[in-house]
gemmi code that builds the backbone of each chain (N, CA, C; Angstrom):
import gemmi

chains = {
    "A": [
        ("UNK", (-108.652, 27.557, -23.813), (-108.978, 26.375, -23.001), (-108.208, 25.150, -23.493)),
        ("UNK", (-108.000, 25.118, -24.587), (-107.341, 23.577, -25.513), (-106.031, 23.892, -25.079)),
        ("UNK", (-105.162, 25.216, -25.164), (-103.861, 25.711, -24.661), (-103.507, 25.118, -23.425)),
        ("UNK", (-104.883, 25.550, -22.954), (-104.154, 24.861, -21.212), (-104.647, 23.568, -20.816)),
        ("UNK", (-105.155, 22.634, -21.533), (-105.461, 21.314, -21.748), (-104.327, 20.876, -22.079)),
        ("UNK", (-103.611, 21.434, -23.467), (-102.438, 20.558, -23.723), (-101.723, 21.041, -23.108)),
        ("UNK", (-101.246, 22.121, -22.058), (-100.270, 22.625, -21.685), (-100.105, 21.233, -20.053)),
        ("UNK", (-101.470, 21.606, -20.031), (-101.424, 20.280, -18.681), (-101.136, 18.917, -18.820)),
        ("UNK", (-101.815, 18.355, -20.223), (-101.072, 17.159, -20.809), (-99.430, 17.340, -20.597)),
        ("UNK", (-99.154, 18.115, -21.295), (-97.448, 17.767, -21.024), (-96.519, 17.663, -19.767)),
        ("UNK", (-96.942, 18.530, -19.045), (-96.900, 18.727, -17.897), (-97.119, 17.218, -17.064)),
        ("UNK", (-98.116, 16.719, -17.150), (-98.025, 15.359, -16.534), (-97.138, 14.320, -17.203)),
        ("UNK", (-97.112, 14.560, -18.679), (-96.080, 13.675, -19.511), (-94.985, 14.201, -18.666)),
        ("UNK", (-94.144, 15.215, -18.412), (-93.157, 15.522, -18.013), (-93.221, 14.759, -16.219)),
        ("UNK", (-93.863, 14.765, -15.629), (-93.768, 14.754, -14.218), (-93.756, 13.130, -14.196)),
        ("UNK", (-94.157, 12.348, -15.133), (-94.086, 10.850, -15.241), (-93.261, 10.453, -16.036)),
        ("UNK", (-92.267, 11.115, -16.468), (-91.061, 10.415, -17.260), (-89.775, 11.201, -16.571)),
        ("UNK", (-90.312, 11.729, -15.171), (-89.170, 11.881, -14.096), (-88.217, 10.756, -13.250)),
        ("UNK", (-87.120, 10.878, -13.426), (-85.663, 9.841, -12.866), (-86.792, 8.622, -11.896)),
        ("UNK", (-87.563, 10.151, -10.907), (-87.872, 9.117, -9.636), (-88.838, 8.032, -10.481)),
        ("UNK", (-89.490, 7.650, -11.778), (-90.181, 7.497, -11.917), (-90.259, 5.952, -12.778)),
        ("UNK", (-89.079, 6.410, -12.520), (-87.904, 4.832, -13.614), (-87.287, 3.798, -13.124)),
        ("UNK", (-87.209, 4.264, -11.679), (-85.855, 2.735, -11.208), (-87.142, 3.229, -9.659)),
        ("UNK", (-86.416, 2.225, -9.397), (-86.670, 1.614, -7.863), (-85.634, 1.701, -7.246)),
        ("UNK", (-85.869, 3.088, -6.050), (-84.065, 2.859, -5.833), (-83.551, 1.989, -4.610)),
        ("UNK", (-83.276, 2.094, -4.360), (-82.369, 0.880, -3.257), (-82.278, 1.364, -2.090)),
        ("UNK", (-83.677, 1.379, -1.264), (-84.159, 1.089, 0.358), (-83.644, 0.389, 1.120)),
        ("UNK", (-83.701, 0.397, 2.309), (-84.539, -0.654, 2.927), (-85.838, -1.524, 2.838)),
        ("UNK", (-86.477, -0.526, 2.719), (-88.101, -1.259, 2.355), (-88.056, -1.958, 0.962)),
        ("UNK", (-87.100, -1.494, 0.062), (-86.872, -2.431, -1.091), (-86.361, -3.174, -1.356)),
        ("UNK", (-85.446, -3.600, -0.004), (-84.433, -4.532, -0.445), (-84.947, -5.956, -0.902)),
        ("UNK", (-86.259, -6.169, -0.281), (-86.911, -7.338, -0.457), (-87.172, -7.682, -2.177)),
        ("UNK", (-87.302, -6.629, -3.005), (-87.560, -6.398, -4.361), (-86.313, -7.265, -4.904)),
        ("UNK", (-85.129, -7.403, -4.384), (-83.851, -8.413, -5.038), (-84.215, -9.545, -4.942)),
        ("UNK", (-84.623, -10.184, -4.141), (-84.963, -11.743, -3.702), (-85.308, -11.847, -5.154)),
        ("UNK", (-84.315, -13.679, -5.299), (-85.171, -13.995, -6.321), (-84.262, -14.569, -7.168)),
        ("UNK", (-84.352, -15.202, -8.411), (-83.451, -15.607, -9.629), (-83.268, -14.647, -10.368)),
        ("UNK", (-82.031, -14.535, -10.943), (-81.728, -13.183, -11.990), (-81.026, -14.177, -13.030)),
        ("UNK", (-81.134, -13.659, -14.238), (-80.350, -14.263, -14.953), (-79.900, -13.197, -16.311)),
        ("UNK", (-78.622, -13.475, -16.708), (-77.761, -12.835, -17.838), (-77.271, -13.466, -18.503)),
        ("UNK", (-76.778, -13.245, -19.772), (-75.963, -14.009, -20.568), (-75.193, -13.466, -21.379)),
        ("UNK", (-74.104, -14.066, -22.422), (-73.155, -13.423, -23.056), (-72.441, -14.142, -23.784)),
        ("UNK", (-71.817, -13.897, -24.628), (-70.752, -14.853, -25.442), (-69.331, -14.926, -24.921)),
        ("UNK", (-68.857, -16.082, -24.413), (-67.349, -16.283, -24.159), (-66.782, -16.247, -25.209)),
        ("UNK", (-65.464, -16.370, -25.310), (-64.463, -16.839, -26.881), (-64.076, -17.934, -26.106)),
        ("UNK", (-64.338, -18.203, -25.354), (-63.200, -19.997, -24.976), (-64.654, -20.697, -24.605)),
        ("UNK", (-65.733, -20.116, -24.247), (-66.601, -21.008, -23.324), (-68.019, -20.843, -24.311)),
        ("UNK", (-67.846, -20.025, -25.010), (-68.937, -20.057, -25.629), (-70.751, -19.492, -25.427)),
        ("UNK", (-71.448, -19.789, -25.479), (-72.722, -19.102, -25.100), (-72.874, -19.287, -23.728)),
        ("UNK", (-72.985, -18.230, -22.972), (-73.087, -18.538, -21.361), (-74.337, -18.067, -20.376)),
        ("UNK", (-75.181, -18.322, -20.022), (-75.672, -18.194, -19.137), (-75.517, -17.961, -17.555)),
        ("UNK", (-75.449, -17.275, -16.717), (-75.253, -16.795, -15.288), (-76.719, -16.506, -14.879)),
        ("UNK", (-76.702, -17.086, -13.733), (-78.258, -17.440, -12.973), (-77.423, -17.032, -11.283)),
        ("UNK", (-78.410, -16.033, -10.826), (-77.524, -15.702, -9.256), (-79.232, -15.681, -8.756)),
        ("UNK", (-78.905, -16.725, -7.863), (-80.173, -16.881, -6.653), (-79.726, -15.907, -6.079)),
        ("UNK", (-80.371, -15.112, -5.215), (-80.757, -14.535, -3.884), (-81.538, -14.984, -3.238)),
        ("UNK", (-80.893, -15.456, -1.823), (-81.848, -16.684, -1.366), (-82.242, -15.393, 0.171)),
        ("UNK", (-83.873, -15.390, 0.841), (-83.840, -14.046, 1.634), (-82.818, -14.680, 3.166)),
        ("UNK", (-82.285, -16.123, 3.300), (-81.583, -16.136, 4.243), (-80.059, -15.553, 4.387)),
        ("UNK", (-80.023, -14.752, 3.506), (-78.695, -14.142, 2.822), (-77.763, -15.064, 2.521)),
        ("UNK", (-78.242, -16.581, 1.774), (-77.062, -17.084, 1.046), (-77.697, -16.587, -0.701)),
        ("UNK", (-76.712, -17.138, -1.519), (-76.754, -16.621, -2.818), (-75.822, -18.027, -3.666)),
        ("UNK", (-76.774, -18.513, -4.735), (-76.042, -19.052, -6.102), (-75.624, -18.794, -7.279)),
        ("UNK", (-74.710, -18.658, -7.347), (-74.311, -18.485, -9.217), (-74.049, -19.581, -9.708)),
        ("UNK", (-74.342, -19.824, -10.841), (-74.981, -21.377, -11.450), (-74.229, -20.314, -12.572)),
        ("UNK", (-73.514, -21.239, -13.630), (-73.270, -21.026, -15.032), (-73.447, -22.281, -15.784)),
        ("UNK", (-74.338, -21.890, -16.949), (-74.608, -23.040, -17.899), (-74.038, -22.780, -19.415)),
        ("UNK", (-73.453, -23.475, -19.357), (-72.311, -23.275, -20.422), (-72.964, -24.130, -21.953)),
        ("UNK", (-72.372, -23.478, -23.310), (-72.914, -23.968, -24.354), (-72.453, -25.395, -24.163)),
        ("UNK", (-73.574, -26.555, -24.334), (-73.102, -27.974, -24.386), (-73.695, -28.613, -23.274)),
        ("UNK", (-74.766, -27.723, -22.470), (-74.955, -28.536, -21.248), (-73.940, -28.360, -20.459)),
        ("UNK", (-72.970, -28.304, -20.074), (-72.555, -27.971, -18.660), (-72.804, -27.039, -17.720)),
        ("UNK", (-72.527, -27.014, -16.471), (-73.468, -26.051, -15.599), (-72.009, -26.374, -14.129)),
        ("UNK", (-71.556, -25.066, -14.201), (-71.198, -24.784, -12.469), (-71.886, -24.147, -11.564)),
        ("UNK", (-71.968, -24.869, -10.165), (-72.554, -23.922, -9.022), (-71.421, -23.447, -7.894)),
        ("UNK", (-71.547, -22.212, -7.735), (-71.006, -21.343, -6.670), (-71.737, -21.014, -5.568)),
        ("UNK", (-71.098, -21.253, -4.174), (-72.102, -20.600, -3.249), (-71.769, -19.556, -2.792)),
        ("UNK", (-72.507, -18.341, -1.810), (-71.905, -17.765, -1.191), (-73.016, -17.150, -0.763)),
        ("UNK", (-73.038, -15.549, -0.523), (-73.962, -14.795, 0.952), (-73.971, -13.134, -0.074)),
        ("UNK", (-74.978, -12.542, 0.022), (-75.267, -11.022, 0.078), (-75.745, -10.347, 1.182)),
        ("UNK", (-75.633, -9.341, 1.524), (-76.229, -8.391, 1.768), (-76.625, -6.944, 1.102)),
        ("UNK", (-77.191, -6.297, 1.995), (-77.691, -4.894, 1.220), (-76.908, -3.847, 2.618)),
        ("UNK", (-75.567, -2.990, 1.762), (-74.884, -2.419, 2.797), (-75.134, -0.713, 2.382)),
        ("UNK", (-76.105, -0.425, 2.973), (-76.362, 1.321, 2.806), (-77.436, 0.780, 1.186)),
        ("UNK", (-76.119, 1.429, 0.393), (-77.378, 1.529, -0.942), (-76.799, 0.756, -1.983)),
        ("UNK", (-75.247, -0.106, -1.106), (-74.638, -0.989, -2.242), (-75.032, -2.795, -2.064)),
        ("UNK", (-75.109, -3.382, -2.875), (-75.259, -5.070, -2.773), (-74.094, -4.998, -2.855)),
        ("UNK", (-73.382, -6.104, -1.795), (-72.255, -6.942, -1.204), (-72.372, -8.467, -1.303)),
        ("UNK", (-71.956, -9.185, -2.480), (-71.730, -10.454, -3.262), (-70.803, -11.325, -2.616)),
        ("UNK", (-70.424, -11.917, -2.188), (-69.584, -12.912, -1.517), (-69.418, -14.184, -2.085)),
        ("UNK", (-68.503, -14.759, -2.360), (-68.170, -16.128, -2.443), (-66.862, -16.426, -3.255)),
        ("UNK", (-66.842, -17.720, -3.609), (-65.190, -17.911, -4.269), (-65.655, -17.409, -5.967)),
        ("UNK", (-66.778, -17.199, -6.290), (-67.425, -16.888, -8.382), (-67.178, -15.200, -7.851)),
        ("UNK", (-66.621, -14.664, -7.090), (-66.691, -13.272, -6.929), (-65.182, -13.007, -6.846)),
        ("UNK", (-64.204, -13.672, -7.140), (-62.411, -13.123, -7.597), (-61.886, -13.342, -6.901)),
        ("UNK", (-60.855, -12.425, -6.561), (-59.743, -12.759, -5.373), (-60.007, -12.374, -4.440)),
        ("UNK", (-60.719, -11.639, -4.152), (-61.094, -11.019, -2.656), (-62.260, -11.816, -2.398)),
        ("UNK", (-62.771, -12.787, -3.189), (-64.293, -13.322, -2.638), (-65.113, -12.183, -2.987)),
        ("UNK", (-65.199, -11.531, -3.053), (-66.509, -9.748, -2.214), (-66.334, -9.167, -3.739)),
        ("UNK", (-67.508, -8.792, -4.036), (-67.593, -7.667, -5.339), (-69.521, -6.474, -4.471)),
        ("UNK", (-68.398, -5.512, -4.336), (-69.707, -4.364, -3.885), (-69.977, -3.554, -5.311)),
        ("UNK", (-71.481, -3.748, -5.337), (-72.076, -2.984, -6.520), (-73.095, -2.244, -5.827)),
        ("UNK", (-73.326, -1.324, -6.926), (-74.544, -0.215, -7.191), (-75.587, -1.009, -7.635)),
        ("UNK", (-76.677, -0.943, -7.373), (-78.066, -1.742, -8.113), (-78.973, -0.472, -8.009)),
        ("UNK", (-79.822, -0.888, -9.289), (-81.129, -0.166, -9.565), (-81.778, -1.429, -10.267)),
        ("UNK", (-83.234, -1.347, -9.978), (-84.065, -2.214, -10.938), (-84.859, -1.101, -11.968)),
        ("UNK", (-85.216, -1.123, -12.650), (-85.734, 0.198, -13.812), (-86.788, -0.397, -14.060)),
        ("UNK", (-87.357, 0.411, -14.834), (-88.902, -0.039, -14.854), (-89.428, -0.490, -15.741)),
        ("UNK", (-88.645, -1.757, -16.377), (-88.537, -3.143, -17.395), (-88.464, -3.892, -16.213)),
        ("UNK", (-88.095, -3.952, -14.846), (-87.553, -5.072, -14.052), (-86.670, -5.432, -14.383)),
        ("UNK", (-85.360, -4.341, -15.025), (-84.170, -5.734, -15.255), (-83.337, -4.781, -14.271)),
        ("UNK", (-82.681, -5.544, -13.564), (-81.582, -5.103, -12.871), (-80.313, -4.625, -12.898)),
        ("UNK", (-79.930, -4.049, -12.637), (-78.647, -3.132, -13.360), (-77.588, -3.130, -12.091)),
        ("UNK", (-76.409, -3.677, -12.153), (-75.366, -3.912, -11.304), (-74.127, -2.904, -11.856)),
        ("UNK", (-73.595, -2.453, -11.590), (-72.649, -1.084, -11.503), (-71.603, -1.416, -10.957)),
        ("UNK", (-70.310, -1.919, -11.011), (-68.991, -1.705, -9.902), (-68.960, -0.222, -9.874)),
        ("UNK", (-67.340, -0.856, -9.502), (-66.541, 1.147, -9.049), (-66.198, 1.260, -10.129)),
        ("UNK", (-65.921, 0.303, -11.062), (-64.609, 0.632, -12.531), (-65.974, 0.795, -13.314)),
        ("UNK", (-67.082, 0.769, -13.231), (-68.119, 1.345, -14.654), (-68.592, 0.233, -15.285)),
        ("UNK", (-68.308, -0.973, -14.636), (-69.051, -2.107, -15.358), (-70.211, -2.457, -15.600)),
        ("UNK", (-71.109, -2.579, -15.926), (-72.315, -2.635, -15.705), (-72.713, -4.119, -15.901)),
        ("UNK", (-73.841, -4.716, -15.431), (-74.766, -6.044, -16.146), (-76.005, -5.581, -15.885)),
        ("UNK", (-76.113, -6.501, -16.444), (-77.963, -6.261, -16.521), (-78.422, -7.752, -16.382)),
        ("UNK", (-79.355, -7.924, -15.110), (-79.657, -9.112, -14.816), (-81.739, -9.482, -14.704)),
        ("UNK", (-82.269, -10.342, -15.712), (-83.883, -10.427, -15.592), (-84.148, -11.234, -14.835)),
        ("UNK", (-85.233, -10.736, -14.361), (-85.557, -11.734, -13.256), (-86.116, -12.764, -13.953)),
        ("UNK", (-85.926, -14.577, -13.241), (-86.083, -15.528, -14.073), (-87.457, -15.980, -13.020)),
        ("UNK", (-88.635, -16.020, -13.878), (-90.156, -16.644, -13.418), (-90.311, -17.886, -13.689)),
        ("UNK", (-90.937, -18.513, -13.006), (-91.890, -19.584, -12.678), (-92.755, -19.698, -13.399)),
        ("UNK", (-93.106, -20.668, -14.276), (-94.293, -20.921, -14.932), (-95.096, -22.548, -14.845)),
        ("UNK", (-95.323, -22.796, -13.723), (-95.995, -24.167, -13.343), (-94.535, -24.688, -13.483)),
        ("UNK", (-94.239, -25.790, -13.924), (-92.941, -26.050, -13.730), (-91.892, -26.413, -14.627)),
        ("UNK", (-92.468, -24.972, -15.708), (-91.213, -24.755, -15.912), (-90.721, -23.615, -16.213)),
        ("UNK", (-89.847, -22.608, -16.682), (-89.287, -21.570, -16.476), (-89.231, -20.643, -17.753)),
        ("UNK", (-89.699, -19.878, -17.532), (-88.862, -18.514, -18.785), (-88.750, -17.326, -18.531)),
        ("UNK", (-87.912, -16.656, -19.303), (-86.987, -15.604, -19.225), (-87.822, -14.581, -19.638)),
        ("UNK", (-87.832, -13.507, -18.943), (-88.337, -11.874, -19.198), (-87.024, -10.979, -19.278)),
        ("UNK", (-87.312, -10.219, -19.899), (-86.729, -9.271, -20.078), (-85.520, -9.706, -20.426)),
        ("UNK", (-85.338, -10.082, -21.792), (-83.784, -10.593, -21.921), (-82.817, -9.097, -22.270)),
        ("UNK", (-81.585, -8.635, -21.380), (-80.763, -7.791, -21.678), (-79.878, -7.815, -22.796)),
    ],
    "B": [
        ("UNK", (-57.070, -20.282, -24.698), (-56.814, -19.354, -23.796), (-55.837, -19.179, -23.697)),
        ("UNK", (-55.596, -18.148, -22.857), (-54.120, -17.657, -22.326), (-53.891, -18.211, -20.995)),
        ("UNK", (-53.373, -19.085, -21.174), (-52.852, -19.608, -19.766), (-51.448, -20.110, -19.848)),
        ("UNK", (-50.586, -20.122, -19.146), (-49.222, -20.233, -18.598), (-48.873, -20.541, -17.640)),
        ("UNK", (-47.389, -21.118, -17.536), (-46.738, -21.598, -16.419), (-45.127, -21.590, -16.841)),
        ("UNK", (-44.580, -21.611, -15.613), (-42.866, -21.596, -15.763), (-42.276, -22.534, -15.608)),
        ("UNK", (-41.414, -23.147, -16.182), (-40.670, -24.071, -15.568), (-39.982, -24.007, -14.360)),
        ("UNK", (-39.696, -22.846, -13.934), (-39.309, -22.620, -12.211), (-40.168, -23.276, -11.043)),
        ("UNK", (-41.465, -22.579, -11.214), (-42.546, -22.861, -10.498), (-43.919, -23.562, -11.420)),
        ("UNK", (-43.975, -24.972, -11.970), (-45.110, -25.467, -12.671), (-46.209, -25.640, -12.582)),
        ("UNK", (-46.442, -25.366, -10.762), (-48.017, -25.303, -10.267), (-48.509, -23.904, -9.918)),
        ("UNK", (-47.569, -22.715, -10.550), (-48.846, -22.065, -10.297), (-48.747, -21.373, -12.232)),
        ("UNK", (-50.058, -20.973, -11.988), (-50.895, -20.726, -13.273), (-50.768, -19.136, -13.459)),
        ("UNK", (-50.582, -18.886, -14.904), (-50.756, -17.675, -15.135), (-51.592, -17.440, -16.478)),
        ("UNK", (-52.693, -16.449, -15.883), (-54.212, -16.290, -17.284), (-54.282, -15.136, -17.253)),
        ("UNK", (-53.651, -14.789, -18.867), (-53.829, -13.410, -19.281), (-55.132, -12.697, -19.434)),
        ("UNK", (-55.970, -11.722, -19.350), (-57.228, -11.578, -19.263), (-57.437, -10.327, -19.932)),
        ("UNK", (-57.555, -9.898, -20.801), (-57.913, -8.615, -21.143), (-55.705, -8.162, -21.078)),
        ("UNK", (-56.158, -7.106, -20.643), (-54.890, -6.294, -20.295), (-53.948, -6.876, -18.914)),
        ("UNK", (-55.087, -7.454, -17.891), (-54.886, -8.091, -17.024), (-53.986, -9.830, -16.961)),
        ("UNK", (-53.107, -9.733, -15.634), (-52.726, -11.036, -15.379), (-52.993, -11.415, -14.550)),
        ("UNK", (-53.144, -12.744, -14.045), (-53.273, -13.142, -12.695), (-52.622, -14.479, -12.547)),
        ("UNK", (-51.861, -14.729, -11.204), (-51.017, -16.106, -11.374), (-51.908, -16.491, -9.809)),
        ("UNK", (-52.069, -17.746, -10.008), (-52.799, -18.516, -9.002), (-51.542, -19.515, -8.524)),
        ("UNK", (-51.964, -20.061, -6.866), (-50.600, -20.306, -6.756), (-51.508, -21.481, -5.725)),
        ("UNK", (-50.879, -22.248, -5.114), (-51.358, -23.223, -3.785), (-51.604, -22.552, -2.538)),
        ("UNK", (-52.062, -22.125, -1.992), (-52.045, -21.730, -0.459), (-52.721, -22.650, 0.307)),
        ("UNK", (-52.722, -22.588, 1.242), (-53.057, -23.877, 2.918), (-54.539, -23.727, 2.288)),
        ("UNK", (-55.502, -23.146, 2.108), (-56.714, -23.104, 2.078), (-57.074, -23.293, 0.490)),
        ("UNK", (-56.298, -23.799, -0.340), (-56.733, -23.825, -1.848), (-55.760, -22.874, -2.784)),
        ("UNK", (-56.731, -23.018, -4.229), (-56.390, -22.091, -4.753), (-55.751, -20.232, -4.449)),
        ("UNK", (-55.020, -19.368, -4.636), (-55.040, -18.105, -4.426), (-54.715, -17.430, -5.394)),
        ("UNK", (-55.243, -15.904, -5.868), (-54.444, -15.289, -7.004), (-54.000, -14.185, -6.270)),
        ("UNK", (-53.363, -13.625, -7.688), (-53.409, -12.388, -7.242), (-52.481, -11.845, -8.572)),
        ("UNK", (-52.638, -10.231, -8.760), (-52.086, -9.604, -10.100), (-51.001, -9.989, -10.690)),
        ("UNK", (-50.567, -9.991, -11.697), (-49.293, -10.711, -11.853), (-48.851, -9.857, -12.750)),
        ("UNK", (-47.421, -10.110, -13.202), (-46.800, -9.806, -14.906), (-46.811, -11.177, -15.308)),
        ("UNK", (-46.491, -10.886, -16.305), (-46.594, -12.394, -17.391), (-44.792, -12.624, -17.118)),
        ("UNK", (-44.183, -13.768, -16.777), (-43.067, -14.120, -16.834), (-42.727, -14.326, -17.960)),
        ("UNK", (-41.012, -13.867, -18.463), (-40.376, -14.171, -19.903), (-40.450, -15.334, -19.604)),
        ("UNK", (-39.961, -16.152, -19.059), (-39.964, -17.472, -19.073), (-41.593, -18.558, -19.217)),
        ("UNK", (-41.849, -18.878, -19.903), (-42.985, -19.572, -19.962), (-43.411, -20.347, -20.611)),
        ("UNK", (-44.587, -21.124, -20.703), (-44.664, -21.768, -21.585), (-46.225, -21.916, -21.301)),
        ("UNK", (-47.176, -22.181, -22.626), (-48.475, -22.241, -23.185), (-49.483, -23.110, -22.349)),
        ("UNK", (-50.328, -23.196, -21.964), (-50.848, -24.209, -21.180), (-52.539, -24.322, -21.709)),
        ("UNK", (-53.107, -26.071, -22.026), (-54.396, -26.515, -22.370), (-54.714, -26.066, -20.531)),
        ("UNK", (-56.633, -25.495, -21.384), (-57.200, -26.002, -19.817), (-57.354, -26.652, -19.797)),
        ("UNK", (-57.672, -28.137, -20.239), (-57.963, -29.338, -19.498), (-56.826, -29.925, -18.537)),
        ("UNK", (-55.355, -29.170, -19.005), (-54.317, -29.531, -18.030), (-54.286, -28.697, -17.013)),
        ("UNK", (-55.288, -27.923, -16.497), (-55.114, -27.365, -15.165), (-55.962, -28.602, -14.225)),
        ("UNK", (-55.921, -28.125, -13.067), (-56.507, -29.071, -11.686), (-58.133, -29.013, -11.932)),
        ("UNK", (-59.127, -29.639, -11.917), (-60.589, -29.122, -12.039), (-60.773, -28.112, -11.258)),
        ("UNK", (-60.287, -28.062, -9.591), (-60.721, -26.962, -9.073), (-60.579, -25.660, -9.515)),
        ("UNK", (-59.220, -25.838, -10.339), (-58.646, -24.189, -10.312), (-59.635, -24.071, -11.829)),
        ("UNK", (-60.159, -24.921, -12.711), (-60.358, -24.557, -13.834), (-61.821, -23.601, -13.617)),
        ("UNK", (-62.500, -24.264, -12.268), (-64.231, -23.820, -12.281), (-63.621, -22.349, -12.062)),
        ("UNK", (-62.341, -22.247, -11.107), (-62.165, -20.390, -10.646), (-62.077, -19.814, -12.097)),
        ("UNK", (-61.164, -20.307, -12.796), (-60.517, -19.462, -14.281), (-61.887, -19.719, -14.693)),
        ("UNK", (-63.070, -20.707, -15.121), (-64.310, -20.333, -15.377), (-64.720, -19.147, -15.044)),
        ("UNK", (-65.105, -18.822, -13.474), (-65.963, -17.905, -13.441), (-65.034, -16.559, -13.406)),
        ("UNK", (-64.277, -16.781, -13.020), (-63.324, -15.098, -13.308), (-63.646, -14.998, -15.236)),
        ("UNK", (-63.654, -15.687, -15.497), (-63.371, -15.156, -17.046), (-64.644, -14.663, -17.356)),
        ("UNK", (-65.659, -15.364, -17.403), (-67.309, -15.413, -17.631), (-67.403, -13.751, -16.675)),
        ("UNK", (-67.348, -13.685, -15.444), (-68.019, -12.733, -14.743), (-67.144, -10.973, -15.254)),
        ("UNK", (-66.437, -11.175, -15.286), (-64.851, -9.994, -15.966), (-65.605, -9.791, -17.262)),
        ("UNK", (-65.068, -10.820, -18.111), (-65.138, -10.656, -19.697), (-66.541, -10.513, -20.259)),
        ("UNK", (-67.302, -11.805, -19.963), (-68.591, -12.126, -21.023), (-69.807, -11.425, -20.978)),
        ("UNK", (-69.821, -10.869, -19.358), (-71.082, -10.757, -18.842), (-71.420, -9.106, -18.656)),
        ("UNK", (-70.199, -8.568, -18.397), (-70.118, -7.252, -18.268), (-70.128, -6.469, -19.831)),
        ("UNK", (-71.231, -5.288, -19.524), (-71.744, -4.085, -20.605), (-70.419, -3.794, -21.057)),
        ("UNK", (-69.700, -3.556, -20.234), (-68.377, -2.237, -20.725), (-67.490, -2.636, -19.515)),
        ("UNK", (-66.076, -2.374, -19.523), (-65.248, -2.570, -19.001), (-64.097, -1.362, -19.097)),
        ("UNK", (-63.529, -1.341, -17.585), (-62.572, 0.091, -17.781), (-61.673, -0.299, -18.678)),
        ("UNK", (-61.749, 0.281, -19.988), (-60.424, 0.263, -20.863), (-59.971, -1.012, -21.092)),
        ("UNK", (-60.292, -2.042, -20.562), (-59.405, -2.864, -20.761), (-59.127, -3.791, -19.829)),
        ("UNK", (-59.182, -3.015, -18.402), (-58.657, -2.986, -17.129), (-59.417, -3.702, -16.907)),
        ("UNK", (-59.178, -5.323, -15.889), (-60.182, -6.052, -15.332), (-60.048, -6.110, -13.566)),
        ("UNK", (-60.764, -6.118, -12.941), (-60.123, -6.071, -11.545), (-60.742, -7.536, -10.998)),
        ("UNK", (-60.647, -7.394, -9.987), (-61.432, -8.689, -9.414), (-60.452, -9.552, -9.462)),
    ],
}
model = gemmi.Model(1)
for chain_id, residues in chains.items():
    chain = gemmi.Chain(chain_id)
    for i, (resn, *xyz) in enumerate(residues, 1):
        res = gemmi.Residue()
        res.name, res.seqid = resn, gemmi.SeqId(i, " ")
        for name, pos in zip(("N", "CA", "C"), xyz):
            atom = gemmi.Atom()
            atom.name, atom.element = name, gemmi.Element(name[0])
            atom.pos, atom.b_iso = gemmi.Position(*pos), 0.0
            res.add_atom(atom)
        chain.add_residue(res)
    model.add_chain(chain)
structure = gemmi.Structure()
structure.add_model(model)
structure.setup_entities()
């Protein structure tokens, strides 16, 4: 009886630490799950400690805000959509073509995971509201 | 940084990036890049001596390419 007690324990351990069970994958019905502030950061060698903040605004415009070590801060505008199962980024903070199409998954930390074609990855947390003022979850 | 220009042509910009080049040039609508080689001919360039506009682009190309990204192909930057 204890055999097949723990045999069933694992068994559910196994069936809840399945792929489907980790990310949120990228619907329709989920697309609404992007809305929102994301934010990442990283070390430049010329610019120094950087911050990147990308609104998703649900009228399909979008901001990238960079706040640079020292207080400075650029804003970029531009537009997303959700095309099949890739996010489509738009604006002049997105290169020479304007357009960067990624892969997204959110995982089940809530941090967001952006993918090009060349294997790049970021990882972006969603940035909350706290009466009025702000902090960071899930720092990547 | 790596930034450059020629004495042939002095307004447009060239920023080495990784393995990557890119020379930005004037077009009717602004700034434009696009892949480049690095010209023998050249010479060293401060950013504060680029245009502000073109500096916010070389901002975020560098930040979004270099700083922000997990891993990068080899070297290879696209965008």
């Amino acid at each position: 009886m204890t055999r097949i007690y723990i045999i069933s324990l694992f068994y559910v351990f196994l069936v809840s630490c399945g792929d489907e069970r980790l990310y949120i994958e990228p619907t329709p019905e989920n697309d609404s799950l992007i809305l929102g502030t994301w934010t990442t950061e990283g070390e430049d060698i010329d610019y120094g400690s950087v911050l990147v903040e990308m609104r998703l605004m649900d009228s399909g415009r979008l901001t990238m805000i960079l706040f640079i070590e020292g207080g400075s801060q650029r804003s970029f505008p531009g537009s997303w959509l959700i095309d099949e199962d890739e996010l489509v980024l738009s604006g002049r903070y997105f290169g020479t073509e304007g357009e960067s199409r990624v892969s997204w998954q959110i995982n089940d930390e809530g941090v967001l995971l952006l993918r090009d074609e060349s294997g790049s990855e970021q990882n972006w947390s969603r940035k909350k509201a706290i009466g009025s003022t702000f902090m960071f979850e899930n720092n990547a | 940084m790596n930034l450059y220009r020629t004495p042939q042509d002095p307004e447009d910009i060239y920023y080495k990036l990784g393995e990557s080049i890119l020379r930005w040039y004037r077009g009717s609508v602004g700034w434009l890049a696009e892949p480049s080689e690095l010209p023998a001919s050249r010479e060293k360039l401060d950013f504060k001596d680029i245009p502000q506009d073109l500096q916010e682009e070389i901002m975020a190309v560098s930040i979004r390419l270099r700083t922000i990204n997990v891993s990068s192909n080899n070297g290879h930057l696209s965008g």
